[in-house]
N, C-alpha and C positions, 0 to 999 in steps of 0.2 A: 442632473438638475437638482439645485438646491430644496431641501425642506420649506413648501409654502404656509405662508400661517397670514388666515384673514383676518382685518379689522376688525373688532371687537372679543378676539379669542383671547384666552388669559396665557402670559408672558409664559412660558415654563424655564425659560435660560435667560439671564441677564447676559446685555452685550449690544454689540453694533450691527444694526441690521439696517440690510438695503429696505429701501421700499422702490416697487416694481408699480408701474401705473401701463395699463391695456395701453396699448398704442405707443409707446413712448422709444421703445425699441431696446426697452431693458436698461436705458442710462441711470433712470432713479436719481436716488437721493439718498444717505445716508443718517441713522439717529439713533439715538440712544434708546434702548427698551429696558424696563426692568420688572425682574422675577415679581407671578402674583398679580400686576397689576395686568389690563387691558390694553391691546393694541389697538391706539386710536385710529378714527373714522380717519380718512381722505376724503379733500376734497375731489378729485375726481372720480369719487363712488366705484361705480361696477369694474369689476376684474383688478383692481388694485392688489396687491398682497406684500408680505414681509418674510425676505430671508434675510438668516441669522448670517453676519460676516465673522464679528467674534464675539464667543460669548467669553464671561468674565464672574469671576466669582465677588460679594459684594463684601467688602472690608469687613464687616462687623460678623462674616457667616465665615472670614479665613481662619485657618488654624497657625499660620503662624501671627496674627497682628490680634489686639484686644486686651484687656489689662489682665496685669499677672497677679493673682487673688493669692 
């Protein structure tokens, strides 16, 4: 089973994460998270949660891109 992370927990991996809703039979829906901030509310409230599909490092934190000083 995938790592669950509920609505409002802070992002720690940027990247594509499923969102799982109770009842729904795990089809979801997929979105973009990013490091730091907060994983939004759902509307369908209770038992909702957020696993990571892929996570991704964010351009300005890679070592190969960014300006050459």
């Amino acid at each position: 089973m995938a790592e669950q992370h509920k609505p409002g927990e802070i992002v720690k991996t940027s990247g594509i994460y499923k969102v799982v809703r109770e009842g729904d039979g795990g089809s979801g829906f997929e979105v973009t998270c990013v490091e730091g901030e907060h994983f939004p509310p759902t509307r369908s409230g209770k038992g909702a949660h957020y696993e990571l599909i892929h996570g991704a490092t964010h351009s300005h934190k890679h070592s190969e891109l960014g300006s050459k000083d």
